[in-house]
N, C-alpha and C positions, 0 to 999 in steps of 0.2 A: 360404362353405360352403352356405348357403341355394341359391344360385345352380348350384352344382356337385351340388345333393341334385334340383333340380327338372329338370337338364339331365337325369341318369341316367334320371330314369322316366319324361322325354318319350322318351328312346330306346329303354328296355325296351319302352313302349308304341307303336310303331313296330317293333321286332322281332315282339314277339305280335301285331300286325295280318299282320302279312304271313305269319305261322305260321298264325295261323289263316283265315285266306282263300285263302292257296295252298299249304300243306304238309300241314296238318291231316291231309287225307283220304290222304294218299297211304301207302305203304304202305312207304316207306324207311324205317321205324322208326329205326335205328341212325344213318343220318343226321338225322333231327331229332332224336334225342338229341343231338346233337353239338351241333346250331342253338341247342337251347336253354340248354344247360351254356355254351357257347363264346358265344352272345349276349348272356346276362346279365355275365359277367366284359368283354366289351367293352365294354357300356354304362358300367360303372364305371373305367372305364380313358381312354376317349373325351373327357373332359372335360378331360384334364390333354394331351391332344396337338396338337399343334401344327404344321403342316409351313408350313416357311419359304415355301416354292412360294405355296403358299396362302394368304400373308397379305397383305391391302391394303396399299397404297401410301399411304402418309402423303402430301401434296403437297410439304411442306416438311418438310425432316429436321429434330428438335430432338433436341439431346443431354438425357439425362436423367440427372440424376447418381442413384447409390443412393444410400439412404437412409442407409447404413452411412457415406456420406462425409461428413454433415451432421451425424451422432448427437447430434441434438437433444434427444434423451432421455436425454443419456449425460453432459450439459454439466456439468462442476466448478461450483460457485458457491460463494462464499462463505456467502451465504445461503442455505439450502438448507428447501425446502420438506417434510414429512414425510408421507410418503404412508402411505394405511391398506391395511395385509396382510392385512385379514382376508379372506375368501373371499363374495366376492360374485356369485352365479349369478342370471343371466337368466331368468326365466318361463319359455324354450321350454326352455333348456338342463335346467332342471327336469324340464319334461314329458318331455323327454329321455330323459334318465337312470333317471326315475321308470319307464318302458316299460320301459327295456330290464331294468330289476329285475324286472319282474312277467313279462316276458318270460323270462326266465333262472329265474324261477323254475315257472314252464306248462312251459317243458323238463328242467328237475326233476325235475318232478312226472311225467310223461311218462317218466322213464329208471325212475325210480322205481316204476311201474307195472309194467313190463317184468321188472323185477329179482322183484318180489312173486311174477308170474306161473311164471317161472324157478323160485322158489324152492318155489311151488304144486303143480307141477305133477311127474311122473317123468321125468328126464330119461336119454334114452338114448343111446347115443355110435353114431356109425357111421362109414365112412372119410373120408367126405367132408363130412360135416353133423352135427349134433347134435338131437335128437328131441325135443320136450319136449311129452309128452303133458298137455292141461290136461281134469280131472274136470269132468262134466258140460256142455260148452262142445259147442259146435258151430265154434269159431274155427278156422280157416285162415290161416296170415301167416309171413312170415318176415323174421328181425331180423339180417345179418351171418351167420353160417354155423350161425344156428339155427332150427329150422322147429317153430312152434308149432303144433301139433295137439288140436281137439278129441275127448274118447274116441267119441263119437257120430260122429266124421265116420271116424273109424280105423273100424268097425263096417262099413263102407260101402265101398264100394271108392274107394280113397283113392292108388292109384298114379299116377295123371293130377296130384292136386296136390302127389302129391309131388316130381315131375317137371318141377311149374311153378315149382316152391318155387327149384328146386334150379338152375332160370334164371338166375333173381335171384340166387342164392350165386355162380355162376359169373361173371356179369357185373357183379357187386357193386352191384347199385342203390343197396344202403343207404347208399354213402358220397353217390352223388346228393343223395338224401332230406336227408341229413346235413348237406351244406354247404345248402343251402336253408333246412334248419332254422335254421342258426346266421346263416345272412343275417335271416334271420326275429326274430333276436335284436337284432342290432344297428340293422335298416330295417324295427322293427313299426310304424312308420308310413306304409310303402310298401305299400299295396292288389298290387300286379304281382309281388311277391315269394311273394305267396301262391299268385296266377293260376302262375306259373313250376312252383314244385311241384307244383300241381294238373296242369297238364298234363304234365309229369314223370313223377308218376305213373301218370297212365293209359297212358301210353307204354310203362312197364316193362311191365306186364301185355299190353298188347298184344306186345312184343319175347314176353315169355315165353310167351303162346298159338302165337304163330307158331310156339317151337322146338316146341313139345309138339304142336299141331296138323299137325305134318309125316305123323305115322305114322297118327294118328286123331282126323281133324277133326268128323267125327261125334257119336262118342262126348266129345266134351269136350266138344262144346255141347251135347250132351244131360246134361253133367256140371252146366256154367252153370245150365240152367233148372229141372232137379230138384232139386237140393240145396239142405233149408235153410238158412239162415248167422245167422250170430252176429258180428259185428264188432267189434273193437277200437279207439277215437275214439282211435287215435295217428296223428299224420302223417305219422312217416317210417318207417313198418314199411310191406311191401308183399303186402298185403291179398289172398289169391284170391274171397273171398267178398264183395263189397261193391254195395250194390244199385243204387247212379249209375252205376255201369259197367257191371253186367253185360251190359243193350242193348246198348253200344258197343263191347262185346269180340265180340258174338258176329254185330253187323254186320260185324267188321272181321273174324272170322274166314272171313265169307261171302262178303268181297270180292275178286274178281282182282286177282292183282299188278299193281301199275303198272306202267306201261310203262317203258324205261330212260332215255328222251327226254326223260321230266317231271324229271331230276333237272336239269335246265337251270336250273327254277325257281328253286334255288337260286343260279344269277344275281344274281336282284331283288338280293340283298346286295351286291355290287359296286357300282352307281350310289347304294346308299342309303347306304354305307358312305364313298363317294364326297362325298356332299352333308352327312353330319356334318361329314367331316373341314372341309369347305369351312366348315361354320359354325363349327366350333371352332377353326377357323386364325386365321378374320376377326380382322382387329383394329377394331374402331369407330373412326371419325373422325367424332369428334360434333361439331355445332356447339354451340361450349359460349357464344356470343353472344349464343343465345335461349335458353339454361337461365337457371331463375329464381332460381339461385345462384351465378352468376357474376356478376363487379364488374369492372368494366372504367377502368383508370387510365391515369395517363399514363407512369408509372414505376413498379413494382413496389418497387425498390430504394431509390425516395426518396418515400412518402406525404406530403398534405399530414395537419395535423390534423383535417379532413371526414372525409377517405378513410377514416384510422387509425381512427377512431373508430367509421363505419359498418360497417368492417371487422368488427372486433372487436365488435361486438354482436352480429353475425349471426352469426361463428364462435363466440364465448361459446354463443350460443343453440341452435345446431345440436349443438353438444359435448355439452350438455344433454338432447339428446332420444335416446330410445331407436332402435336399428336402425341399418342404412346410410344412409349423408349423403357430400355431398361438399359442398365450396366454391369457388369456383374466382375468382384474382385475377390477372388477367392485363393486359397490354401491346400494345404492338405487337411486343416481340419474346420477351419471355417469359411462363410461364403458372405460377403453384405454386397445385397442385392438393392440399386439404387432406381427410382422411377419417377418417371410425371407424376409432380402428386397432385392428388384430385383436390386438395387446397390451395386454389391461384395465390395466396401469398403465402406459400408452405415456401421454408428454404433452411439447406444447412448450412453450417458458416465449413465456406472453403479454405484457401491455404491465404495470411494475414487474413481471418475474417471476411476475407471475400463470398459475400451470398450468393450462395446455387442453390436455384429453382429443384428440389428434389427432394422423394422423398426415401428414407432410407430402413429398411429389415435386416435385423443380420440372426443366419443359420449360424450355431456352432457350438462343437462338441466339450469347447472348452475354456470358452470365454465367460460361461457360466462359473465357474470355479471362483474366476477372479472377485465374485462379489459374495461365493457363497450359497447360488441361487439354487433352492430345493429345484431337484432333480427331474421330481415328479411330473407325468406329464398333467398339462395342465387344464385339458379337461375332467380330468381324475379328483385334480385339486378343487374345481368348483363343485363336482359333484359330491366329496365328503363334508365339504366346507363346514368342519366343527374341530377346533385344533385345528387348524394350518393355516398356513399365509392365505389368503385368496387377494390376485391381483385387484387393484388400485380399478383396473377396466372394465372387470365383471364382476367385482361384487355391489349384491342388490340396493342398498346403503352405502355411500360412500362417505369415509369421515366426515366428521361437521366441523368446517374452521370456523373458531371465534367470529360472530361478527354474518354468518353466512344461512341464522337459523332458518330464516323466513326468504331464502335465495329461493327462485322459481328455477334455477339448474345446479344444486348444491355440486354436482362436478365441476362444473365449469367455476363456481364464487371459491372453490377451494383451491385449484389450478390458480386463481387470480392473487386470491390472499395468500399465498407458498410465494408469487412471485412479489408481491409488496414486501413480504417479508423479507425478502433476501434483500432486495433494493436499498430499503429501512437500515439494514443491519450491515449493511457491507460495509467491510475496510480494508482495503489492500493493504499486507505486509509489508510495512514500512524496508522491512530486509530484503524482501522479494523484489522492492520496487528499484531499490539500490543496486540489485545484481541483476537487472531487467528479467524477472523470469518472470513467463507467461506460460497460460495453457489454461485444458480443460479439467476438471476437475470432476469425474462420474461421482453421485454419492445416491446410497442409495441407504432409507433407514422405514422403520416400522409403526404403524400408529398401533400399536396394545389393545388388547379389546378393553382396558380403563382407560382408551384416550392416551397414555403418555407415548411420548416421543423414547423407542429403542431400539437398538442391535443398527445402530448406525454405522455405514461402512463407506470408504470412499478410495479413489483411485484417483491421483495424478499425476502431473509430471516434478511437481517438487513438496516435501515433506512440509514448506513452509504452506503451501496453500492450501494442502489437504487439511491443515492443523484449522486455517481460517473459515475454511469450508466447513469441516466439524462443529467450530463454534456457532456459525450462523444457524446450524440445523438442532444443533442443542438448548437451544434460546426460542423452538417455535413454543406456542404456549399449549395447553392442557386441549383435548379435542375431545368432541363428542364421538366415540368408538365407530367404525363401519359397521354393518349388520350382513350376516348372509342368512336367508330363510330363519330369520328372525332373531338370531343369537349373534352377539357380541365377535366380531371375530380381528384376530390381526390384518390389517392390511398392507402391506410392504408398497413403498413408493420413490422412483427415484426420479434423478431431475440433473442436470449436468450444467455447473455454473462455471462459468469464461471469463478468466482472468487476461485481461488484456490492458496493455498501456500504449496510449494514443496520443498525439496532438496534431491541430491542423496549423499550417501558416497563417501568413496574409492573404498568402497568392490565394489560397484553396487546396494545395498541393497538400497529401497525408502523409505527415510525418511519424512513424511510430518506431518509440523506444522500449526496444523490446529481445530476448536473446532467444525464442524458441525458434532456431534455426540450427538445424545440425552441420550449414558451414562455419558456423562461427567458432573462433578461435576458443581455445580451450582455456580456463581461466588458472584449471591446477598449471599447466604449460608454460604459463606464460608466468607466472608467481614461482614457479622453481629456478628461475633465470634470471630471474632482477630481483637486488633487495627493498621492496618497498611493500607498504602496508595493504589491505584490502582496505575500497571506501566502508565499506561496511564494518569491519571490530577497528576503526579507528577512534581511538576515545575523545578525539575533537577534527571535527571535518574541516577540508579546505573551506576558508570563507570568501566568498562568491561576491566581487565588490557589488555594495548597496546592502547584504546580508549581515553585518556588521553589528546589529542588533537584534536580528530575531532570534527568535525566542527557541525555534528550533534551528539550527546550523544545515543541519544535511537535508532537509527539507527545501529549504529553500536554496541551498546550493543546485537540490536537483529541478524546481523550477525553472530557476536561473539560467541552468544548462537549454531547459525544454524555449525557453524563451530566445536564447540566443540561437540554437539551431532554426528555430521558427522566422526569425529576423533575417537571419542573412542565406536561408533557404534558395537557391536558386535551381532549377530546374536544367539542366544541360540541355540546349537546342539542339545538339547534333544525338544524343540520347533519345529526345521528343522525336526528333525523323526520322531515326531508325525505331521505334518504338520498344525501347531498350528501359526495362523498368527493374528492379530487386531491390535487396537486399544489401546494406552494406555493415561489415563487422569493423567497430574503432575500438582499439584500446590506446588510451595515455596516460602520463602520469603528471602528477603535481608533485615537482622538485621540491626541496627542503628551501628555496628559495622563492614559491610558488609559479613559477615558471610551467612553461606547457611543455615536455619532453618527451620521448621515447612513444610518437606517436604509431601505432599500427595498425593496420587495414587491411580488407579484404572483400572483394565484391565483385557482382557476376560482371563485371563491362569497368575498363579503361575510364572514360569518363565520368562515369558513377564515383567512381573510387578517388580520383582527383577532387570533383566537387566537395564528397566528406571530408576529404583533406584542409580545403582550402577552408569550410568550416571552422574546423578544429583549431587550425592555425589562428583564427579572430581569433581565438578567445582570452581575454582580460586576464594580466596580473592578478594572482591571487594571495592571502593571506595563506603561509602555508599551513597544513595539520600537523596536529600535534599528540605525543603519546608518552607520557611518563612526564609531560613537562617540557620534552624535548620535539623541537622541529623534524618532522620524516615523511620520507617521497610518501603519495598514496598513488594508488593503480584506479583507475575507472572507465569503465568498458559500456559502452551504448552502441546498438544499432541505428543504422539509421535507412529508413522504407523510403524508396522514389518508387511512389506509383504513378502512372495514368490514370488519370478521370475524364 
């Protein structure tokens, strides 16, 4: 917005240089009326255009997927962070708004004046105009098709203004006046907005001397120099008495017409108009290798823990600061460019689900492959849109979810009913949840131009969630088809659902049991070295005292676990002062005699690592599992998160 406010009044101020250097003087009144009404509305149009012709050549084409296909903002989670609604405005956005208040009310104030005078004054009707004589005034002005007159200046021969008056009614300045006023409302902090009406209006009076000086040029400018005046400080009534002008009316009425040749001038707008468009076509190709906010890896898609970490401090840090920012993490083949997003509660989930303010594009030559995604570029694809995918974002029609017929933004009720759905239908993998795996899961599938649900495709980090993934997306129901230019067309859509597993304590403190950590111990590693079962293919699980009757064993073993970490959860004080938070990796086993044994750990800080220990150590005599009949150790490995809140 910033960018698009300072673009406008480098071009208004570019228009008025050239107005006033080579139109000014000249004597086309009606054409620069036109320059100036018609140059202001292009300056503010100009920034939003674009011609294809015009635009750089990128060297190497990168596909950029929408944002709409990654809806990182839009992701299911189990745990689910709460974000605050209340209404929170920016500094400038203030100063903003605060103007255009006090703005709106200076034009109030201003109608308000008008109406008093109106109301002051004898008002007398005539065919074409309306009279409003005001007591003891000397004013001359006219407001829309009424002509305020002072009694002193009626006493006088007052036919010449009433004739200039009646210019202005005819050729309707005041709505000129008008729309500049209310520019004046919304862009009171554009200085050029003012300059525009000001020369605006000396334009009308000159337009109206001219009609009126046809018959008697003389006599009006002996009208200008004799007459006293009395002025009214409003800005968009059109003033015959006003003393910045009266010079400039009455050079201009002494001036020879211009010649008809000079309207060439008006030219210059061609090659200027020209050389916008060329700048607001351009598209930048920055080198983002020597910007001091790009990070440069060797894989985008697989960080070591350096990367991830330098990463995320610097995006944490940038999220935090006021204004535009970008970040930029790129490859040899791809780039994800991260920014302020223009949605104040836009956020992607960072490293455990932590929320950054940002918003996120990614360039690349080959991450497209991973889902499949037609190649074509994609204003190609909307332009044949008959046979082909046409994205979710721009086609004309967008599917109709069940339920959404009569929605007043069938986008936005289909976005909503996609996320009921998944919510409705979710069920974490009972196996997933045993082996603590987590993550994201991209899926991307097709609405058919008959509505069904195909060519569903998906990407995670374990076969067991892509599988649950698949289900929930195979289960959406039957749709009314997207349309482009009127014919039934596929629409591909995708959407990335977050498997996470969470709990909170007593304290507040976030507990999460969870393994998508690449320090955690290896689980083939650790099972090649001890003989004991996996909790997961064990055909009867440890039982968890108090579990001794449900109905499911390993279920409520693994509440059990989630309860007993949550209970005796303590926070390490000397970890809280040095502000020492992560990750810690446990594997233990449950001896043939249910006994707690061959505990192991791993974790970023000394006392982190002690605390999960000490955990571990509570935990309760158990009934041990069982396989073939027979008693046998089982292995069970959980994470465990000390954050700060």
């Amino acid at each position: 917005m910033i960018q698009y406010i300072l673009e406008c009044i480098a071009f208004q101020l570019v228009f008025l240089l050239v107005y006033d250097l080579f139109l000014k003087k000249e004597t086309f009144f009606q054409w620069n009326r036109a320059y100036l009404i018609g140059t202001y509305l292009i300056s503010l149009v100009l920034p939003w255009v674009k011609i294809e012709a015009l635009k750089t050549q990128v060297p190497e084409r990168l596909y950029a997927y929408p944002e709409e296909w990654w809806n990182m903002n839009n992701t299911p989670e189990v745990a689910v962070v709460a974000r605050d609604t209340s209404l929170n405005l920016s500094w400038p956005a203030i100063v903003f708004v605060v103007g255009i208040i006090v703005s709106l009310v200076l034009f109030t104030y201003k109608l308000g004046q008008l109406y008093a005078l109106r109301k002051s004054g004898e008002v007398q009707y005539f065919t074409h105009f309306t009279k409003v004589v005001l007591k003891n005034s000397d004013a001359a002005f006219s407001f829309f098709k009424s002509i305020f007159l002072g009694d002193r200046v009626i006493q006088k021969d007052h036919q010449n203004i009433i004739e200039h008056e009646l210019v202005h009614i005819r050729q309707k300045h005041t709505y000129d006046l008008l729309f500049f006023e209310l520019m004046r409302i919304f862009s009171w902090f554009n200085p050029l907005v003012y300059v525009y009406q000001n020369r605006l209006s000396e334009l009308h009076e000159f337009i109206a001397d001219a009609e009126v000086a046809k018959h008697e040029r003389t006599k009006h400018c002996e009208l200008l120099l004799s007459q006293a005046f009395q002025s009214q400080n409003i800005s968009f009534i059109n003033q015959f008495f006003k003393s910045s002008l009266i010079k400039k009316r009455i050079v201009m009425l002494q001036k020879a017409k211009s010649k008809k040749i000079w309207k060439l001038k008006y030219l210059a707008l061609v090659p200027m108009l020209f050389g916008i468009l060329f700048y607001t076509s351009c598209e930048r190709d920055l080198d983002e290798t020597n910007s001091a906010n790009t990070i440069e890896v060797s894989n985008v898609e697989s960080l070591s823990a350096e990367e991830e970490q330098n990463f995320y401090v610097r995006l944490l840090d940038l999220s935090k600061q006021g204004g535009e920012w970008n970040l930029v993490l790129k490859d040899g083949n791809s780039t994800i460019t991260f920014t302020h997003p223009v949605n104040e509660y836009s956020y992607i989930s960072g490293p455990n689900g932590v929320p950054i303010k940002a918003a996120m594009q990614i360039n690349s030559k080959v991450l497209a492959s991973d889902f499949d995604i037609f190649e074509q570029d994609l204003k190609s694809v909307i332009i044949n849109g008959n046979g082909v995918d046409v994205p979710f974002t721009v086609v004309d029609e967008v599917p109709i979810f069940p339920g959404c017929e009569n929605a007043s933004d069938p986008r936005a009720c289909f976005q909503q009913s996609i996320q009921k759905h998944i919510s409705k239908n979710f069920r974490y993998p009972e196996q997933a949840q045993t082996q603590g795996i987590e993550g994201r899961v991209s899926v991307m599938f097709t609405i058919a131009e008959d509505g069904s649900i195909v060519n569903i495709r998906k990407r995670g980090p374990h076969q067991l969630l892509e599988e649950e993934t698949e289900r929930i997306i195979a289960r959406l129901p039957q749709m009314k088809p997207g349309k482009q230019k009127g014919q039934a067309v596929r629409v591909p859509f995708s959407i990335p659902i977050t498997f996470k597993l969470s709990q909170t304590n007593a304290l507040g403190a976030n507990v999460e049991m969870s393994t998508n950590n690449p320090q955690r111990m290896s689980m083939d590693e650790v099972m090649a070295n001890i003989n004991v079962m996996p909790f997961a293919t064990v055909e009867k699980a440890p039982v968890f005292p108090g579990c001794e009757n449900a109905s499911d064993s390993k279920e409520c073993f693994k509440q059990s676990l989630y309860k007993h970490v949550g209970k005796h959860f303590r926070y390490p004080e000397d970890a809280q002062a040095r502000g020492i938070q992560g990750r810690v990796a446990l594997m233990f086993t449950i001896a043939e005699d249910g006994s707690i044994q061959s505990i192991r750990y791993r974790g970023p800080d000394a006392s982190l690592e002690e605390e999960a220990l000490r955990i571990i150590k509570k935990l309760p005599q158990m009934q041990p599992a069982q396989n073939g009949g027979k008693n046998v150790a089982v292995a069970y490995s959980i994470p465990i998160n000390f954050k700060l809140q």
